[in-house]
Residue, then its C-alpha position, 0 to 999 in steps of 0.5 A: x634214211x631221210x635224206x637217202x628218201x628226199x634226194x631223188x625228188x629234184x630229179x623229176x621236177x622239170x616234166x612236171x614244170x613243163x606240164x603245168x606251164x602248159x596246163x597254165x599258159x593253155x589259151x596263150x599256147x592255143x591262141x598261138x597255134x591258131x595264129x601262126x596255123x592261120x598266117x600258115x594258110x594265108x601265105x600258103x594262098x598268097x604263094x599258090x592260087x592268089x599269085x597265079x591269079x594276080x599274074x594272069x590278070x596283069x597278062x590279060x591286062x598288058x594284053x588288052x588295055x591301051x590297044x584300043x580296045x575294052x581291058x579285060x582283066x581281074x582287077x579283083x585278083x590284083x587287089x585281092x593278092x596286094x592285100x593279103x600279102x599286105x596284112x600277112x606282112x604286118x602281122x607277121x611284123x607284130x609278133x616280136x611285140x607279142x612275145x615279149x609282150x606276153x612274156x613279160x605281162x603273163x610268163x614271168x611278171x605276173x607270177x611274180x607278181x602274184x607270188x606263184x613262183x615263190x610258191x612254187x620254189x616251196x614245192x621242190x622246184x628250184x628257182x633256176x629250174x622253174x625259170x629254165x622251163x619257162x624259157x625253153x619251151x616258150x623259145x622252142x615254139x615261138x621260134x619254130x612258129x616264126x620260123x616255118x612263117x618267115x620261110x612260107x612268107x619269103x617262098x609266096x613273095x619269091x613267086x611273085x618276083x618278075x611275074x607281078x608288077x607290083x610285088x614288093x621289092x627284096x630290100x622293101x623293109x617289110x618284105x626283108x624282116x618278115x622273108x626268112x629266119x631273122x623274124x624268127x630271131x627278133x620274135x626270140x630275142x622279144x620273148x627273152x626281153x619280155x622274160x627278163x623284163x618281167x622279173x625285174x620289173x614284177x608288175x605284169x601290166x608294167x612289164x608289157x609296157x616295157x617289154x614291147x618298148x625295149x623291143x621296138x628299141x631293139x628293132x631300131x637297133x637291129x635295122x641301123x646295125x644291118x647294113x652293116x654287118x656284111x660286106x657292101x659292093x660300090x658303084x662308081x661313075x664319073x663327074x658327068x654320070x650317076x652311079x647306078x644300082x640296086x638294093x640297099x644304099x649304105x653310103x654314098x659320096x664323091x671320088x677325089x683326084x687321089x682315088x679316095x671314097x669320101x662320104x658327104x652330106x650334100x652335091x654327091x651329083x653335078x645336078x645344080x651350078x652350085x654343086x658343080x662348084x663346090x665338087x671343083x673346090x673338093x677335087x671331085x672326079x666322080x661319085x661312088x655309092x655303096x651298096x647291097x644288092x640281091x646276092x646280099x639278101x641271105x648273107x644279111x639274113x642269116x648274120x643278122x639272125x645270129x647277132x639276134x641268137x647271141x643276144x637272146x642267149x645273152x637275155x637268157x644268162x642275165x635273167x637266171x643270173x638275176x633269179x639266182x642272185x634274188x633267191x640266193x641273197x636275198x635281194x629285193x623282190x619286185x611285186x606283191x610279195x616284195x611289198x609284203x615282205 
């Protein structure tokens, strides 16, 4: 009768979990509805009313300026347009750090730390499952939030393209990481760092620390591995010209007598005596570059996300591995009940 009474009950802890995680984590979930409400609001300025305003002062600028004549344009719609897509741009660069930096001090680092989630594995919730609940909904929201704020940042900067003179360029590093899903991918694979980070480490000051630095690691990572995870095209010209492009170069280097592409770290123009010798000695015929133009842009994006996805479902194993490996042998446990015990 007993165990026929006691089964049902790991059946329901999940809604509970869900409900206290957010009962607990209230102002995080609070603060990070105002931010990505705030930076909403922003980019969708910056798209309608800012833009419009920046292209109708550059017209009124190119209309009167230079001819003689008074110039006569908003110099503060310029500005005011520069600077905010300017500061929603960095913000917007921060919040892989801030998810892994809150999920490492706050999600799971501190309630290790302070022995809540051991206290809470004494409550009928399993260890698997109380971590489960603090994955998920916290991936949930932060990639939806990154998500809606990657596509509004790429559609303000997509009406300002060819109408202001100074809007950013699509390969301007910025402009690319923060214009379309590969945001909200960094932000995920951040959050899951920050997760796993604080249950190994089990200091919540430690782990933020860590959290963020693994997640500057991981951007430095992604940034070099980028160019190369599609397909470049390649610009050639000859000994007397330069090859022309657009977009992100790769590589670049000469083209020898038999038609083949060698990458060199110097003299890949004619521009100086020296180098055209030193082309003589190789054989050179022409240069080539290789490159990403801006038929590219959303091939990059969406491979580079996915690389981000497999790698947080990655994050994702490694940590309920580590979980199920603690509680289930007895394996050292980081923080204040470890040193106790």
């Amino acid at each position: 009768m007993t165990a026929a009474l006691s089964t049902p009950a790991p059946a329901r802890p999940a809604p509970r979990q869900v409900r206290w995680l957010l009962r607990l984590h209230r102002p995080a979930l609070c603060a990070w509805a105002v931010l990505v409400a705030g930076l909403a609001g922003a980019l969708l300025w910056l798209w309608g009313p800012l833009t419009d305003a920046a292209a109708t002062a550059w017209h009124d600028y190119d209309a009167t300026c230079g001819r003689g004549r008074p110039c006569r344009y908003d110099q503060d719609a310029i500005l005011r347009y520069k600077d905010v897509y300017q500061y929603t741009t960095m913000a917007l660069l921060l919040l892989p750090f801030l998810a892994a930096a809150w999920a490492g001090a706050a999600l799971t680092g501190r309630e290790v730390e302070t022995g809540t989630a051991r206290l809470a594995w004494t409550q009928g919730v399993t260890p698997l499952r109380w971590l489960a609940a603090r994955l998920t909904v916290p991936a949930l929201l932060v990639a939806a939030g990154t998500a809606l704020l990657g596509m509004l940042h790429h559609a303000a900067w997509s009406a300002g393209r060819g109408r202001v003179p100074t809007a950013k360029s699509w390969d301007d590093v910025p402009t690319f990481y923060t214009g379309g899903p590969l945001i909200a991918g960094l932000a995920l694979a951040g959050l899951l760092i920050g997760a796993l980070v604080g249950l190994l480490v089990g200091r919540s000051l430690v782990a933020l620390c860590v959290s963020a630095l693994s997640t500057a690691v991981l951007w430095i990572g992604v940034h070099t591995a980028l160019p190369h995870l599609w397909p470049v095209a390649t610009s050639v010209s000859g000994r007397r010209g330069f090859p022309s492009y657009s977009g992100i170069k790769v590589a670049e280097g000469i083209v020898t007598e038999g038609g083949a592409h060698r990458p060199v770290p110097t003299c890949t123009v004619d521009l100086s005596p020296q180098c055209q010798a030193l082309n003589d000695r190789r054989g050179t015929v022409g240069f080539y570059i290789d490159y990403h133009p801006y038929s590219h842009r959303w091939p990059l994006q969406l491979a580079s996300t996915g690389v981000l996805l497999a790698l947080a479902v990655l994050l994702a194993l490694a940590a309920l591995r580590l979980l199920h490996h603690r509680t289930t042998t007895g394996g050292t446990r980081p923080g204040r009940e470890g040193a106790a015990a």
